[in-house]
N, C-alpha and C positions, 0 to 999 in steps of 0.2 A: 563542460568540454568532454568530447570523446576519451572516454579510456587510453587510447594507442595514440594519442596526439603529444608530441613531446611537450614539456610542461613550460617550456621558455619561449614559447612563440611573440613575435610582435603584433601590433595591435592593424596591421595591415590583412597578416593572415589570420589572427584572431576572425577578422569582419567574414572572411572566407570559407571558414573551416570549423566552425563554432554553432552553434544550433540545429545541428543540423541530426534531425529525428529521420531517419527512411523507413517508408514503410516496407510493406512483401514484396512492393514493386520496384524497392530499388533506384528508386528517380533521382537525376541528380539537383533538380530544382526542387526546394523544399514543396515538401504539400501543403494543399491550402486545405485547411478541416472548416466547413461552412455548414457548423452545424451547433443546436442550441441546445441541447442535452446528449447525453451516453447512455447505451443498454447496459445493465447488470446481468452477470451469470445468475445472477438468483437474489431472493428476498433478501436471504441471506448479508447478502454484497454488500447490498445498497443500503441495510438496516449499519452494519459496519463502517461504511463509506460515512454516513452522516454522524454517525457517532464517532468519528472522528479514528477509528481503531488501525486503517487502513488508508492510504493514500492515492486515490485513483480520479481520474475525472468524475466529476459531478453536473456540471450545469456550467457550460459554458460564459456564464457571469461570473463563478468562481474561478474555471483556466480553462486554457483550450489551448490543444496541441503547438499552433499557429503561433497563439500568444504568447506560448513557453519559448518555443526557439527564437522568438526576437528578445525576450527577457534575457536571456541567457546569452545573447551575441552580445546586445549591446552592455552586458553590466561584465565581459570579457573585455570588452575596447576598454572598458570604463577604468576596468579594475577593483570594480565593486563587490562585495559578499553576493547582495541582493537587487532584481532592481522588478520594479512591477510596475507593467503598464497600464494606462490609461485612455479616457475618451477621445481629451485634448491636451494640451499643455494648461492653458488654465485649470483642467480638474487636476492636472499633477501640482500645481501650486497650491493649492487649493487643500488636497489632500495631504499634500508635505505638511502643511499648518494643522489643519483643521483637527485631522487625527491624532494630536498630541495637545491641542490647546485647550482648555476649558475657564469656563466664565471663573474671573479673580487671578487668571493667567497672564506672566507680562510677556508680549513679540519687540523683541527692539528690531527697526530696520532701518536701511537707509532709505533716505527721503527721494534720491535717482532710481524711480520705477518703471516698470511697464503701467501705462495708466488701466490695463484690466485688473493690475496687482491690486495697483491702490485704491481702485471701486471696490473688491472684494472686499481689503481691509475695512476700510471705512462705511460698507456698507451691510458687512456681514458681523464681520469679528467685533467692529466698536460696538453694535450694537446687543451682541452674543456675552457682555460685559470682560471682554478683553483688553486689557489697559496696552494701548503700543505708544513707544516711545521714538519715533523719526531722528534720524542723526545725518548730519553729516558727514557723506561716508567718507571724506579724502581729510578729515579732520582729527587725526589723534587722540587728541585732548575729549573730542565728545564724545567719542567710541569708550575712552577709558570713565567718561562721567555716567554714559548711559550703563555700564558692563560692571561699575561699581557697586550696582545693586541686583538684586537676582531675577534671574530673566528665564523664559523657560523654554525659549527659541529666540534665534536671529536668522535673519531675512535679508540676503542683497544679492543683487546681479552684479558681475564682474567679467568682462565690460559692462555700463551701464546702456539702456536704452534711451534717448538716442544719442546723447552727449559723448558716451563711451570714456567715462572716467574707471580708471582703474581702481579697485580698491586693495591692501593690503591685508590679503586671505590670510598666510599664518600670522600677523596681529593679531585679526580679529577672530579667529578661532578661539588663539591663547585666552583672550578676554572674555570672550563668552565659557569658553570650558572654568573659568574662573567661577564665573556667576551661574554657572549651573544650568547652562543655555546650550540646545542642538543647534548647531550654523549651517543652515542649509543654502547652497549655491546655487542663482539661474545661472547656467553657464552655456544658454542659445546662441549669445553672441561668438563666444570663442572654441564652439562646439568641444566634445573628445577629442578631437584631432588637434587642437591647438592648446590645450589648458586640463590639468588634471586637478582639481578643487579638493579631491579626497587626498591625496599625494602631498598639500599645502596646509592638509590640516581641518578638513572642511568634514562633518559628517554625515552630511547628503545631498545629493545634486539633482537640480531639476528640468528637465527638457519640454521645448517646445516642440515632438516631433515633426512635426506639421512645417517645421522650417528646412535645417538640412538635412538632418535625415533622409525624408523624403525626398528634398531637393529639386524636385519637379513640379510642384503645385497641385498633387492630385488627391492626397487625403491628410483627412487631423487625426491627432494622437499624440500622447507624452509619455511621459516614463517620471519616475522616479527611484533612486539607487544613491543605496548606503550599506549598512549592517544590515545583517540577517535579523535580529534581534526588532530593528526599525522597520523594517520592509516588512520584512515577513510577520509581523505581528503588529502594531495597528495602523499601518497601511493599506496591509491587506484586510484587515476587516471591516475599515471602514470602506474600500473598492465594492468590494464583493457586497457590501450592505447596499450603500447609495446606490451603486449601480452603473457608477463611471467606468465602465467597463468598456475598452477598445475592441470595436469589431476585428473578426478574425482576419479576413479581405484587408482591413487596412493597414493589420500586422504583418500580413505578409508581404504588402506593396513595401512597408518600413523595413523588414528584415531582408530586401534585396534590395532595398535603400542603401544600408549601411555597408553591403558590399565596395559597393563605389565612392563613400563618404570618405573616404582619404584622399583618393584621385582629386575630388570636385573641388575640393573644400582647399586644399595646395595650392590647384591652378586658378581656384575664385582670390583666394590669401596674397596669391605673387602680385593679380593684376590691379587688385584693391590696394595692395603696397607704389607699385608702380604709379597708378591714378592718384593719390594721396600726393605722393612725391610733387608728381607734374602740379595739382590743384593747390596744394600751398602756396609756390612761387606764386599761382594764375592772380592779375593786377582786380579779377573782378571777384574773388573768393578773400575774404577776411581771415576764415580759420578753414582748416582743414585738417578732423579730427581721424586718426589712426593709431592704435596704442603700439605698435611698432617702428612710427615717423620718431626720427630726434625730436622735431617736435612738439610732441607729444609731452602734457604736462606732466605726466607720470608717466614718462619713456621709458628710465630705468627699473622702477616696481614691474611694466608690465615686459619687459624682457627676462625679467627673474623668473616670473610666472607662467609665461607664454612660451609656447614653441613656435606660434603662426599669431599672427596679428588677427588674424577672423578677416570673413568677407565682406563688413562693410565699413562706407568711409562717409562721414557726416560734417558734411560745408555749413558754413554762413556765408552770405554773398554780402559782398563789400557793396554797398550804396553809396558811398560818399557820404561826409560830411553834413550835417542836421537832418537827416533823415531817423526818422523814430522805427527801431527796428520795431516795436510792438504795434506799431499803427498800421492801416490799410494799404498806405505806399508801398511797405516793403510787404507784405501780403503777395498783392497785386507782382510784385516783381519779382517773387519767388514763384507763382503762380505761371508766369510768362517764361521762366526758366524753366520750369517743367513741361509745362506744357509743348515746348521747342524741340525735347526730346524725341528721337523716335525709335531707339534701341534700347531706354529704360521706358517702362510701363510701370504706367502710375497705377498702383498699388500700394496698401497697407503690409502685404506681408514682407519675409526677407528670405534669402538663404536658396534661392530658386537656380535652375542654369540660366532663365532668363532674368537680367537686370533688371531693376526695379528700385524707381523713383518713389519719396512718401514725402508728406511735410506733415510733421508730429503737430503740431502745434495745431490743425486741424482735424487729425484724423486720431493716433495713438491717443494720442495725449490731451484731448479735445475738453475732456472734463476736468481736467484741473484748472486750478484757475490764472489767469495772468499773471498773480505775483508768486505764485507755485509754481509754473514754467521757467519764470526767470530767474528763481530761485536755484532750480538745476541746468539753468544754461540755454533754456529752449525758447528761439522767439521765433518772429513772424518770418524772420531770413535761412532760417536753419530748415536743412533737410538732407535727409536721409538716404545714403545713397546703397542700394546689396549691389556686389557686383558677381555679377554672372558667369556662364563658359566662354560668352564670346569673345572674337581678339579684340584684344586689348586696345588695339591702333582703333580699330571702329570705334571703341567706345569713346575714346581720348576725343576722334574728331565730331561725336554726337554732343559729349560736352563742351567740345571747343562753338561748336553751334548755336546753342544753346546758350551759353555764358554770354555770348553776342548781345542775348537779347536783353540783358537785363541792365 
């Protein structure tokens, strides 16, 4: 933060007032540095710079101007020591683990993932000889069976994807900090604006930029932010090595991202509360998941936790009676529900100003298996709903349309 910026600010003009490097020219739009290395004043310099003596750009895989002021906006919103970016959200999962685990290492996580999560785990770390233990995360008793033994990271979203179970962060911190475990939070769903994970006890958070941040659909990038100690030491050298390093262009699209990421993110949170409300009573919707609806099967955890419910809301549609949600039927009539749409666009991502339809169970989530989906809630009738800037009344009557069909 600037020097002359008083030291109590909120996290509104945090997004505002925060990163903000000027060069000689004084701009009031941050500069974009679109460049892949820096000149040295001399041998000298640059013999210094790499032996570490001196602190100055080097190579734009290590930092760049661009990169620095979104690091530093977003780990002000955050509240964080440190926070350092990445290619995507998945390299910041990736790297949140990667860079502290080693083979004969235990990850306990919850079993409610993004299914990129749980190809990485299963496809990287099991076989890297990392022992992970899956829990159930809305379950007490496993958290304290799996945390009884020593662990050397824990792994969960809060809200989950797509289910949106809440889980209890300062439990499961106390439990891990017990067993000797970092708990690092995805907290995409309930971005900085609704949920602070470090504030509950959590020691590092991890982002999908690529969602709200951005907010618009136009580039990928993540973040990761904890302690200085964490970040800035083997986060960062495992970035700067592999090379997940976020273009500068896309840091800067992110870092005037976050300007508006309070604005968006309120009026997406009101109308996603509002639609949740209407979608409960609706006679052709079974559930309708928001962690700030009554509700909501852990309403009160996520009111403890939450200031904003997040922007999305995730239905199962009521079929009637002998209908097999996991079979092609309801497939097929989740399909025609979507498809009936014409102000959500069917899409895998979330967090856009335009609305956006998904059905995990095909697309997120697609590789897990049938009794692994149902195991965290997910079938053939469930889907996914981001809700966007539009009004709210249009979107109420795209789903009243819609719902028709099914």
């Amino acid at each position: 933060m600037s020097a002359d910026l008083p030291d109590s600010l909120r996290p509104d003009t945090l997004a505002v007032h925060t990163g903000i490097h000027r060069s000689e020219a004084n701009e009031m739009s941050e500069g974009m540095f679109l460049t892949q290395g820096y000149a040295y004043d001399s041998a000298e310099q640059a013999r210094d710079a790499f032996a570490g003596e001196i602190d100055i750009y080097m190579y734009s895989r290590y930092a760049n101007p661009t990169v620095t002021a979104f690091q530093e906006r977003l780990a002000a919103i955050e509240g964080a020591e440190s926070c350092f970016a990445t290619s995507t959200g998945m390299s910041a999962v990736f790297v949140s683990l990667g860079s502290i685990l080693g083979q004969g290492d235990r990850l306990v996580a919850a079993k409610a993932l993004f299914g990129s999560t749980l190809q990485t785990f299963a496809n990287f770390f099991e076989k890297w000889g990392i022992e992970i233990d899956y829990v159930d995360g809305n379950d007490p008793a496993d958290w304290e069976r799996a945390l009884a033994t020593p662990a050397k990271a824990v792994f969960i979203e809060s809200p989950t994807n797509p289910m949106q179970d809440v889980l209890d962060i300062p439990r499961i911190a106390e439990l891990s900090h017990a067993a000797g475990a970092l708990l690092i939070v995805d907290n995409v769903f309930a971005t900085a604006i609704g949920q602070k994970p470090l504030e509950l006890g959590a020691d590092a958070v991890v982002y999908s930029a690529t969602k709200h941040i951005d907010g618009q659909g136009r580039v990928l990038g993540g973040a990761i932010l904890g302690s200085a100690d964490y970040v800035d030491g083997p986060v960062k050298l495992m970035v700067r090595n592999m090379g997940a390093t976020i273009s500068p262009f896309n840091a800067w699209v992110l870092l005037k991202g976050l300007e508006t990421l309070a604005v968006r993110v309120r009026h997406q949170a009101a109308s996603a509360l509002e639609l949740a409300t209407w979608l409960d009573d609706h006679p052709k919707v079974r559930i309708a998941r928001y962690p700030l609806h009554p509700s909501h099967p852990q309403h009160e955890l996520a009111v403890s936790q939450m200031s904003l419910g997040g922007t999305l809301v995730t239905l199962d549609l009521d079929l009637g009676p002998g209908v097999d949600v996991a079979g092609p039927e309801a497939q097929a009539a989740a399909f025609r529900f979507m498809n009936a749409l014409r102000l959500f666009t069917c899409s895998n991502n979330l967090g856009d100003a335009k609305s956006i339809s998904t059905h995990p169970a095909t697309t997120t989530h697609n590789k897990m298996s049938p009794e692994g989906r149902a195991e965290v809630g997910i079938s053939e009738t469930t889907v996914r709903l981001s809700i966007g800037l539009e009004d709210v009344e249009d979107l109420r009557a795209d789903l009243e349309r819609a719902l028709a069909q099914v």
